[in-house]
C-alpha positions in Angstrom: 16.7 -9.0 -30.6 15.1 -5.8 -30.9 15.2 -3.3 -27.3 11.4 -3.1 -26.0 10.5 0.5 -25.6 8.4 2.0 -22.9 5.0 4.2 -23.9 7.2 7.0 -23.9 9.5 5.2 -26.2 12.7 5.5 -24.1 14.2 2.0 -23.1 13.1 0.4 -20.0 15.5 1.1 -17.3 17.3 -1.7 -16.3 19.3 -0.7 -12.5 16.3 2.2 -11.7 13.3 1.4 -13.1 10.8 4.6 -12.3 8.5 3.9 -9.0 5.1 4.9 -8.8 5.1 4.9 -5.0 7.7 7.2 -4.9 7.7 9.0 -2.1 8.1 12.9 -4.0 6.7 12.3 -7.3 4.7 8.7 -7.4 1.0 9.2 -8.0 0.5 6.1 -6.1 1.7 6.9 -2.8 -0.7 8.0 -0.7 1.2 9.7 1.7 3.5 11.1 -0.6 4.2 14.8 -1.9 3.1 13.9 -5.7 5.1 16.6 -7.7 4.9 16.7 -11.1 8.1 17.4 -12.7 8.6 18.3 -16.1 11.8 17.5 -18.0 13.9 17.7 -20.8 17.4 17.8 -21.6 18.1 21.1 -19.8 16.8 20.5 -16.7 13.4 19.5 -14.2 11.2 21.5 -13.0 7.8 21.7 -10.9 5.8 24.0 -9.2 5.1 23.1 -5.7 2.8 24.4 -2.5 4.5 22.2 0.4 1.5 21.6 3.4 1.3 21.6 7.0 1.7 18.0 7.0 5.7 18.6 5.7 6.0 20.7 8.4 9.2 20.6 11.6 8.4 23.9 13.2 4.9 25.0 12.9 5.1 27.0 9.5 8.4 26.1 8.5 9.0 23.2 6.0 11.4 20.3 7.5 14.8 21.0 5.9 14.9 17.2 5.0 11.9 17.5 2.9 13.4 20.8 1.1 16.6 18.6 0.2 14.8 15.2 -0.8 12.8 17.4 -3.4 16.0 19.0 -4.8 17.3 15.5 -4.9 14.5 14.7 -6.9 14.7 17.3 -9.4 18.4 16.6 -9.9 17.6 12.9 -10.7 14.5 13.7 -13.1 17.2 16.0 -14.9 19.4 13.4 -15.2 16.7 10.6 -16.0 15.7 13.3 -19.1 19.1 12.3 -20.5 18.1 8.7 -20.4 21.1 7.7 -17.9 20.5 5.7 -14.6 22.0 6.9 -11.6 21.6 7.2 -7.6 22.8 10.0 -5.5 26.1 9.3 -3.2 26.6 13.1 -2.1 24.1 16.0 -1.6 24.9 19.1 0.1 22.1 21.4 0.9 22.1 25.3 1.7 19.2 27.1 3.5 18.8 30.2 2.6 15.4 31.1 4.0 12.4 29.1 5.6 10.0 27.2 2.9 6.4 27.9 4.8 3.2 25.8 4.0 1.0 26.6 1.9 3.2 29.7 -0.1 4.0 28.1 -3.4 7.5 27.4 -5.0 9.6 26.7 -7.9 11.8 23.7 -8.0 14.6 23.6 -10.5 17.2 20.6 -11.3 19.8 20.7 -13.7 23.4 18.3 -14.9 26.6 20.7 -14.0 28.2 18.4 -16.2 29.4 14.5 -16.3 32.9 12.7 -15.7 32.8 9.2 -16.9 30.6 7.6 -14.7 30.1 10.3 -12.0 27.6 13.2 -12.8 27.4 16.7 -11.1 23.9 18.7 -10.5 22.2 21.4 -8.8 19.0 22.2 -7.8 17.3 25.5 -6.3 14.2 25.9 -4.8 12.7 29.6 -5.6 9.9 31.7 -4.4 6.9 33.4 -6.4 9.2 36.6 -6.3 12.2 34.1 -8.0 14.4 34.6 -4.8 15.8 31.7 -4.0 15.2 30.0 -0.8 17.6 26.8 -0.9 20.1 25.1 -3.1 21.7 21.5 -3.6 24.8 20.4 -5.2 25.0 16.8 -5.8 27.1 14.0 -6.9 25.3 10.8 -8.8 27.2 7.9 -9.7 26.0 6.1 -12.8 25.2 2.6 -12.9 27.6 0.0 -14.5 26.2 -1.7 -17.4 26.3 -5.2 -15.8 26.1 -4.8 -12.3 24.8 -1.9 -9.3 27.1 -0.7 -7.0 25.9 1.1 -3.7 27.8 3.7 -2.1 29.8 1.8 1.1 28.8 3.3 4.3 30.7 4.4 6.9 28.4 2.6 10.0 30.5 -0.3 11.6 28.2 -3.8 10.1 27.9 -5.3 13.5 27.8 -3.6 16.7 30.7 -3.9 19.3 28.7 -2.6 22.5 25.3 -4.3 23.7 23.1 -2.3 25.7 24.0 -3.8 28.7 27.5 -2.6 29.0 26.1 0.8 27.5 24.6 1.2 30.7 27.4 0.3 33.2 29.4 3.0 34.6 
């Protein structure tokens, strides 16, 4: 049997398949940010004007908005090498405020790729090209047969109840 294709003419992902809701780059989420990234081998990359609506402090863009876009860029430059992958580490630095309305560059790039586990960066820059954040972070790729997600380190059932919360 022959592999179907996509319009693009890249193989249909099987563990990730692309959402148009996304919440940074689906065209068909209303409340979303709707980038549009560009990719290719090298790297992602979008332009960007973040609103007031991304806002924490009045002007500045919420730091968990700066680091789900550099997630995003990492993962459209590793989607632009056709492999299928989630994030299991991101590490973000701050180097100066992102404020609404002032227009940025977003940048994503692979650092490089160890069997399944693939390193990449990400830097968000001003119209001067100083940069004003950057990510590092570590995807695992899916295995061919099965999806793995990251274990997490919250207890599955809760040992306390409200109730003896609240006694002294």
């Amino acid at each position: 049997m022959e592999d179907q294709k996509t319009e693009s003419g890249r193989a249909p992902r099987k563990h990730a398949p692309l959402n148009p809701r996304c919440m940074v780059c689906g065209a068909e989420n209303p409340h979303g940010l709707r980038i549009r990234f560009s990719s290719d081998k090298e790297g992602a990359s979008a332009e960007w004007s973040p609103q007031r609506d991304c806002e924490s402090f009045t002007g500045v863009i919420h730091g968990g908005i700066v680091a789900t876009v550099m997630d995003e860029a990492m993962s459209k430059a590793i989607i632009a090498r056709d492999w299928e992958a989630m994030t299991v580490d991101l590490h973000t630095r701050f180097h100066h405020r992102l404020k609404a309305g002032h227009r940025v560059h977003i940048c994503g790039w692979v650092v490089e790729r160890r069997k399944r586990k693939i390193l990449a960066e990400a830097s968000i820059r001003n119209s001067n090209g100083r940069e004003e954040a950057h990510a590092w972070g570590t995807f695992l790729l899916f295995q061919a047969d099965k999806v793995e997600l990251p274990q997490s380190n919250c207890p599955t059932t809760s040992t306390s109840t409200p109730s003896a919360l609240s006694k002294p």
